[in-house]
N, C-alpha and C positions, 0 to 999 in steps of 0.2 A: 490336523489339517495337512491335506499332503500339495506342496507344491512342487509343476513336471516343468523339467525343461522339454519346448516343444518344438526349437527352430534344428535343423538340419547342421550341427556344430562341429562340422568335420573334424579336423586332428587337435580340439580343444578338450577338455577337459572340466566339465562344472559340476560343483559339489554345492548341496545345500544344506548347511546342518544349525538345529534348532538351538539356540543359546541361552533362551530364557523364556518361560511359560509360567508366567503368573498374575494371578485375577483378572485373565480375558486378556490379556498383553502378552502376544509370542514376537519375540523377536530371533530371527534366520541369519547367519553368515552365508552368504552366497561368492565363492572363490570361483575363479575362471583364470585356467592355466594352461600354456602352450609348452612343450619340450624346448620349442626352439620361441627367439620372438618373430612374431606375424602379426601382420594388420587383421586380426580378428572381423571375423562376420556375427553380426547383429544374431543375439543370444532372448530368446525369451521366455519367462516364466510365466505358468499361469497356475490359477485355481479358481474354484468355484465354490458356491455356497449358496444353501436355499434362497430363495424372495419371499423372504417371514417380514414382512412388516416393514417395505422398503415403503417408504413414499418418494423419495425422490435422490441424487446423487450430488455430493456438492463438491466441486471445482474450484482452483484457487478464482479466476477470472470468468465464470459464464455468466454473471452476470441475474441476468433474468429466466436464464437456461439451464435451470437445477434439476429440469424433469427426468424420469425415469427413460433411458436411449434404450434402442433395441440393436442386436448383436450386428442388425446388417442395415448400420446408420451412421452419419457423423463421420469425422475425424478421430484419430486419438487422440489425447492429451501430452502436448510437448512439454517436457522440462527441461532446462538448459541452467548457466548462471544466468543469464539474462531474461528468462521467458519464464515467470509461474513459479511453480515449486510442485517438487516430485510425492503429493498428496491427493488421496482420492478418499473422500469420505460418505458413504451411505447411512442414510438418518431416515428415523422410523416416526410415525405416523402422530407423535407425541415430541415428536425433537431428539430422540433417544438415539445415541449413535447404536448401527447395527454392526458396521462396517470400515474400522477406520485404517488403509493400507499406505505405507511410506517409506521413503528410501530414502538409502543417507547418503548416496551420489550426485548432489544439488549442482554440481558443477557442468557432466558432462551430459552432453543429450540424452534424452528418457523417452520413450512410449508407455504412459498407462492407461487402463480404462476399466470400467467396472460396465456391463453392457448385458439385459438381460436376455436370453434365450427362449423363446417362445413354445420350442419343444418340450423342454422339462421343466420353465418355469424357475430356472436359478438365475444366479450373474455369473458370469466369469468376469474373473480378473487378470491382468498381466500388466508386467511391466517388461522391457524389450530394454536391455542393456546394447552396447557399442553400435548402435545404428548408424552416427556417423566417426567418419575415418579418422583413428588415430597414429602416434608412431606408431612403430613394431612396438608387442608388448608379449612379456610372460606372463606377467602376472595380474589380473583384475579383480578387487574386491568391493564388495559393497555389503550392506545390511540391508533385509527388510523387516518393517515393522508393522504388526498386523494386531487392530486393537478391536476385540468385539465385545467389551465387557458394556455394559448399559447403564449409559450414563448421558448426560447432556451433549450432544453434538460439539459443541463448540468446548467444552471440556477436553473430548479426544482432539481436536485441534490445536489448544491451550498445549498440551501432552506432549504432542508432536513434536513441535515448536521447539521445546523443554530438551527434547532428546536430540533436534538438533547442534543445537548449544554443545553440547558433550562433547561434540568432535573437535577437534583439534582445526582444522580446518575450516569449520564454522562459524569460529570465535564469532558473536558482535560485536561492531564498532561502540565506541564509549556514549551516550547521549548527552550531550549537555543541555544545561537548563537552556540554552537558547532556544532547541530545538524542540522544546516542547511547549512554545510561546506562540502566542495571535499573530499572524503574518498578515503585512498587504504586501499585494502585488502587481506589476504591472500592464498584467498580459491585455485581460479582458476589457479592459477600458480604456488602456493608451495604445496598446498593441506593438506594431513599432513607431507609432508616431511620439516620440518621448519627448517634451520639452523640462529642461532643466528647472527651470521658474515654476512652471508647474506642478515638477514632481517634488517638488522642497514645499510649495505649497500643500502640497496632498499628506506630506508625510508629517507636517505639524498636527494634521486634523486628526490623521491616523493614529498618532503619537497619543494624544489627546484622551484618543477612545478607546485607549488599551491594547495597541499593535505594539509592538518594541522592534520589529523587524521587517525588512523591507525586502523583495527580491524583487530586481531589474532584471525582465525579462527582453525577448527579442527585441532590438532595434539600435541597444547602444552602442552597440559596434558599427553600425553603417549607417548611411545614409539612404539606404534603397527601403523604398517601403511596399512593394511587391509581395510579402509575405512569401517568402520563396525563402531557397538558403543558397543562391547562387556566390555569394560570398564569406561562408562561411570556411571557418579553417586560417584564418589568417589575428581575428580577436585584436584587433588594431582598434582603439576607440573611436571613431571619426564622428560621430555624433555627439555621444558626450564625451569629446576631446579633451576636458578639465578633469580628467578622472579624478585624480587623486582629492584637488578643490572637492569636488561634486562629494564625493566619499566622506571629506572631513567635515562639509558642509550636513550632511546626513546625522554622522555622529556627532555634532553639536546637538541635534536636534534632541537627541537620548537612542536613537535608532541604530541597528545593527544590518548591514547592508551585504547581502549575495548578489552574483551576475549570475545569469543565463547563459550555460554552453553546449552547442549542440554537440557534444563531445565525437562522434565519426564521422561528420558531413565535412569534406573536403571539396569546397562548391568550385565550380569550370572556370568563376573568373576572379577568384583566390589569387595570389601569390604560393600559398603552400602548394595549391596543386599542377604549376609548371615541377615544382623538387619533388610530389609526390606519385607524378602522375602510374609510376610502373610500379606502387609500392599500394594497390588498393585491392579490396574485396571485388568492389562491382564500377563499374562507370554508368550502369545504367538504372542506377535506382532513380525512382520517381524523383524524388527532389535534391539529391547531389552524391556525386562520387562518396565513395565511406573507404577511409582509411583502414588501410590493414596493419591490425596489432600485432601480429606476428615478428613485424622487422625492429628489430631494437631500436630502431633509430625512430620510427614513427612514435614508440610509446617515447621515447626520450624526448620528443619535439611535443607532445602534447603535457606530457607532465610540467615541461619548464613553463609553456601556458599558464600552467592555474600554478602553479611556485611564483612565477614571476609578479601574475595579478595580488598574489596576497602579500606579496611581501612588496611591492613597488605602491600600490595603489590603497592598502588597506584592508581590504577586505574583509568577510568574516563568516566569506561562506560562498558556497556553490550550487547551482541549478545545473545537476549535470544533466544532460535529457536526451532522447534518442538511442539509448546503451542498447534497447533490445536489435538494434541494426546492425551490429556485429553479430554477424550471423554468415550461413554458408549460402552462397546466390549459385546462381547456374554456370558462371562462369568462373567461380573460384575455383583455386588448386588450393587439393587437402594435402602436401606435402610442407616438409620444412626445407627444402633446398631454396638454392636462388635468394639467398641471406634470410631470408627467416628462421628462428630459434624455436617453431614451435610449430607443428602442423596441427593442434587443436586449435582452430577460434576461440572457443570456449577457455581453454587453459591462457590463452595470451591474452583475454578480457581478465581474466583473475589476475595474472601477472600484472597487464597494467594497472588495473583500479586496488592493487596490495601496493606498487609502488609508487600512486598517485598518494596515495590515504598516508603513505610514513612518511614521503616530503612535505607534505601539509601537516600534518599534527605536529612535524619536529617544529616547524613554525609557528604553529598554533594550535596546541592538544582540545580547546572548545572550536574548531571547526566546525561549523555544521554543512552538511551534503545532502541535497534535496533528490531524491528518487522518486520516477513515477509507477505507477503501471502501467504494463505489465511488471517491471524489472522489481520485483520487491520481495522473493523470494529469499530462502535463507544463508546462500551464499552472498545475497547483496546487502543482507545489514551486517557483512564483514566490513563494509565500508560508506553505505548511508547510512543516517543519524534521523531521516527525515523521509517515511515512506507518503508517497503522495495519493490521492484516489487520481485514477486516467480522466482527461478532460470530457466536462460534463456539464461546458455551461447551462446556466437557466432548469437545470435538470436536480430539484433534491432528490427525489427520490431515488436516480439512478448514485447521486452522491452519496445517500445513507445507506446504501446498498454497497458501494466500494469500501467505503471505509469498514463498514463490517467484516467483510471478505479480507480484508487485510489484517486488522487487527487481532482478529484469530490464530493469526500463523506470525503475529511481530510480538512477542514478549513484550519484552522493557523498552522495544525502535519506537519513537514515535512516529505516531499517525495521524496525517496531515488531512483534511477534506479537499476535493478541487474547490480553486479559487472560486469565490459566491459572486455570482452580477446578475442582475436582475436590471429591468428597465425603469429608468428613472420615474418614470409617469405611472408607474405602478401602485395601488393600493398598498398598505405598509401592511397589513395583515397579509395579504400574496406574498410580497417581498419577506417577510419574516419566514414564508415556510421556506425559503434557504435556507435559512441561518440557522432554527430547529433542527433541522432534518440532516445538520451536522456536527451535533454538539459534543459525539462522540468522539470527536476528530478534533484535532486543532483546527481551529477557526483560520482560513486563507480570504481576504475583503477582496474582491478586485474589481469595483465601482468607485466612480468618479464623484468625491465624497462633496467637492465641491460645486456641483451639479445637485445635487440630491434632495431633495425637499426634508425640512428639519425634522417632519414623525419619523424617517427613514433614519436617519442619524440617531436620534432619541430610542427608536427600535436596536439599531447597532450598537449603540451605549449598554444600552438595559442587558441586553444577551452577551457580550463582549465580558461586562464585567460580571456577570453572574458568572461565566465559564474562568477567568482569570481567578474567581473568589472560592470557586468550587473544582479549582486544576486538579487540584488532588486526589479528588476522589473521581471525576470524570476518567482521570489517565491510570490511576494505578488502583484504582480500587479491580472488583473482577465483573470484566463485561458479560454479557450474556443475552445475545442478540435471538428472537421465536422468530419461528414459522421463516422458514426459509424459502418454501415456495410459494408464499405470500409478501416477500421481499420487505420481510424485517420488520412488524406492521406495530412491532412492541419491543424497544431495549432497555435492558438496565445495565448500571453498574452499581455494585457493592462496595462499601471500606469500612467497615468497624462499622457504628451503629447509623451509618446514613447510607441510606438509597436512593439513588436517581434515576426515574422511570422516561421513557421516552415512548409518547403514545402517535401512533402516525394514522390511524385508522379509527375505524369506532368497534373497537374491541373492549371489552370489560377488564380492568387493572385489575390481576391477583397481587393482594399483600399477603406474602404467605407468613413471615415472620415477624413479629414486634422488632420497630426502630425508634432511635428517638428521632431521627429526622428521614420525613419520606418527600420528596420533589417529583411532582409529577409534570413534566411540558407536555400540553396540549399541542403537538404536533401537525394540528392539522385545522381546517375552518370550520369545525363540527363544535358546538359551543356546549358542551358539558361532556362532565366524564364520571363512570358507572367503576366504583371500587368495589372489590370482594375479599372481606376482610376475615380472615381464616381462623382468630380469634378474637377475644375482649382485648383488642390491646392501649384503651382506657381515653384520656382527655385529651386532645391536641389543640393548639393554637392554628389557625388556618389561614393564612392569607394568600389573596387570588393575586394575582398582575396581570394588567394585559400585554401585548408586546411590546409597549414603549416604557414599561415598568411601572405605568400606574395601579394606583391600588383600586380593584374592582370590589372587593370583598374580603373583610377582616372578623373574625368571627371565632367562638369554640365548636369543637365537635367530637363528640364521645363516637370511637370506633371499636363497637362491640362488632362479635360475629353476625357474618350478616352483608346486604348489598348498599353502598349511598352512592347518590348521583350529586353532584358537585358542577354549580353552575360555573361556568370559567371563558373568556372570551378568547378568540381564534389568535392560536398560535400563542396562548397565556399561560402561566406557569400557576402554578400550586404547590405553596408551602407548605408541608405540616411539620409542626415540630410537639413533642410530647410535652405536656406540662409536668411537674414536678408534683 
């Protein structure tokens, strides 16, 4: 495979030489060197390669938008530390990766794209090195990694992942068992209206149902319930002013408690931002000035924030949120003069969130730090413990869709669902297909439990503890999410001899290999499900549930080779376990 540098790279110097080429895996050293240092111009590589069997291209974040692009369409694909991750994957017509290219420069801006050309019928690919302004530099290095062996999509993803880890620079942050526990939350059901009485009420029920963990979202810091961030930056509690009570009041309960930090929003009628005001990125973002991480003194005034909350108040964790808005705006200067220590945004975002993560773990090594999407890229489980799917209330589908996309590219991080609400008045089979349609993911509740009619509760029970009873094999067994441009319509994951199948459509279940335990959720209000069973793999025990965990059907059934339909009620689960 020959790849050309294509951009116009005046008195630079780039070399691309191949380092390793084996079973359909080349990986490239790509060096870029100046005689002297200079703020280098935007560098790009490209290559091409036939459209044999592309169906469609997958992205960390499109979403719904995996379709095959044409060369003179779209945007490119940014990667930053904060936005995505520097991977493009093309998958063939059976799920078979064709195509899978990546680079190990997670940190600093990226352009890729894989885009097909209607002339001859291939893709080109590129990635576009230094497109925004760094210091003077000598010397730039990067790797890319280019994997075409055929194999399960989501496998060269798993891959990827793996080979970020390697660098030095990519370490992941440690997970702790916290952070791969059932979370309620406050957002979607108190919003900022938070009353203290009531969240102690909430959190007994939650407690109850198998949550261990709580995050206090927007509102505890103020009094303003505008949904705005016009006071943000300052983390004063004035609503729940009893912090610390409130905090110990919680962990009486058995609960483990995160705040909500809009970590850049320096809002206009703050306190910080009279002392910050010449020390920001932009003043005119939509909803509040954004701190510029460059000035030491700004990362040292936001780090003592989340130090000060966990060691004064208790804490035991963080909702950092909004990270991907450090970023470069129109009116930012790309230099380091005028006290700043750093003219990369990007490199002063690393620096902060590397020195937010060692003043908090010297405090408390199980911290956990909740990220969302976009931000979940492999530079950022340097320092989340806790990737989130982007909000998506009332929406599974688009939920079973994120955490997919995520958990592809997060090894051992865990992976969080967007918080679940549905409206109270709703049918419990509707309201169940949240809760399915995110089992792959740590369970997030964020419904008013005390509101809620008791099938909805007896629903949240039933699936709460099934996923608490089956962590293990949900989280670490190996995921394997079909059809991608069908938005994930069939998932499993594997661990030793049990499989758990997730059906969201009316697709026919392959069991391709003998297990002693197969779990099949009916994901969806279609009330049976059609198995194809690959061989005699002999007598199982079978019992139905419906969504509130009663027993619809208990029964044996011999699964020789061959098709069965298996009556099962909306959004019901199916046991099989092998008899002896």
């Amino acid at each position: 495979m020959c790849l050309l540098v294509l951009e116009n790279i005046g008195n630079l110097d780039v070399s691309i030489n191949s380092i390793y080429n084996k079973e359909g895996v080349q990986i490239f050293d790509v060096t870029i060197k100046s005689d002297e240092a200079i703020v280098p111009k935007p560098v790009t590589i490209q290559w091409k390669i036939p459209a044999h069997n592309v169906k469609g291209v997958w992205k960390p974040t499109t979403d719904f938008e995996k379709r095959i692009q044409a060369d003179w369409e779209l945007e490119h694909l940014e990667s930053r530390i904060s936005i995505d991750a520097p991977i493009i994957s093309l998958f063939g017509n059976d799920d078979t990766n064709v195509h899978t290219f990546a680079c190990s420069n997670a940190i600093n801006k990226l352009e890729l794209n894989a885009r097909i050309r209607e002339e001859d019928d291939c893709f080109y690919c590129h990635i576009t090195f230094l497109s925004e302004r760094l210091s003077p530099l000598n010397e730039f290095k990067a790797q890319i990694r280019i994997d075409s062996a055929p194999k399960h999509f989501s496998t060269a993803l798993n891959e990827v992942a793996a080979w970020w880890e390697t660098f030095d620079n990519l370490k992941p942050a440690f997970v702790p068992q916290i952070a791969k526990t059932p979370l309620y939350s406050t957002w979607y059901n108190f919003h900022q209206n938070l009353e203290v009485e009531k969240l102690l009420a909430e959190c007994r029920i939650a407690y109850s149902l198998g949550y261990k963990v709580i995050i206090i979202d927007d509102g505890w810091q103020t009094n303003d319930t505008n949904r705005g961030y016009d006071y943000t930056g300052d983390w004063t509690p004035d609503r729940i002013s009893k912090t610390k009570e409130f905090v110990d009041a919680v962990h009486e309960i058995g609960m483990k408690v995160g705040f909500w930090y809009s970590v850049p929003f320096c809002g206009v009628k703050s306190r910080a931002y009279k002392v910050f005001e010449n020390k920001l990125l932009t003043k005119t973002h939509r909803w509040a000035p954004v701190f510029d991480p460059r000035f030491p003194e700004v990362r040292e005034y936001l780090i003592n924030i989340y130090k000060n909350a966990l060691q004064e108040w208790g804490l035991d964790g963080f909702k950092l949120d909004f990270i991907d808005d450090f970023r470069l705006y129109d009116e930012t200067v790309l230099t380091d003069a005028d006290g700043r220590d750093y003219s990369s945004i990007n490199e002063a975002v690393d620096r902060l969130l590397s020195d937010v993560m060692s003043e908090l773990k010297a405090i408390n090594p199980d911290v956990f730090i909740e990220f969302r999407q976009r931000y979940t890229g492999p530079a950022m489980r340097k320092f989340g413990n806790m990737m989130r799917a982007f909000d998506c209330p009332g929406d599974g589908t688009m939920n079973r869709i994120r955490i997919a996309d995520i958990r592809m590219l997060c090894g051992e991080t865990a992976v969080h669902a967007d918080m679940l609400t549905w409206h109270k008045d709703e049918k419990v089979e509707v309201a169940a297909l949240q809760v399915v349609n995110t089992l792959f993911g740590v369970p997030q509740l964020s419904v008013m439990l005390q509101e809620v009619p008791q099938d909805h509760i007896d629903m949240i029970q039933f699936y709460t503890k099934y996923w608490n009873d089956n962590a293990n094999v949900l989280m670490e067994g190996k995921f394997v999410p079909s059809k991608p441009l069908a938005n994930y319509p069939i998932q499993q994951v594997t661990k030793g001899d049990h499989q758990i199948i997730g059906l969201y459509d009316e697709y026919v279940v392959s069991l391709a290999t003998t297990k002693k335990y197969f779990d099949i959720i009916n994901g969806q209000l279609a009330t049976q499900v059609v198995l194809d069973v690959a061989a005699d793999f002999g007598t199982y025990n079978c019992i139905v549930y419906d969504c509130k965990g009663t027993i619809f059907a208990s029964n044996e059934i011999t699964l020789n080779q061959g098709l069965y339909k298996i009556e099962v009620p909306a959004c019901g689960l199916i046991q099989l376990t092998l008899k002896n």
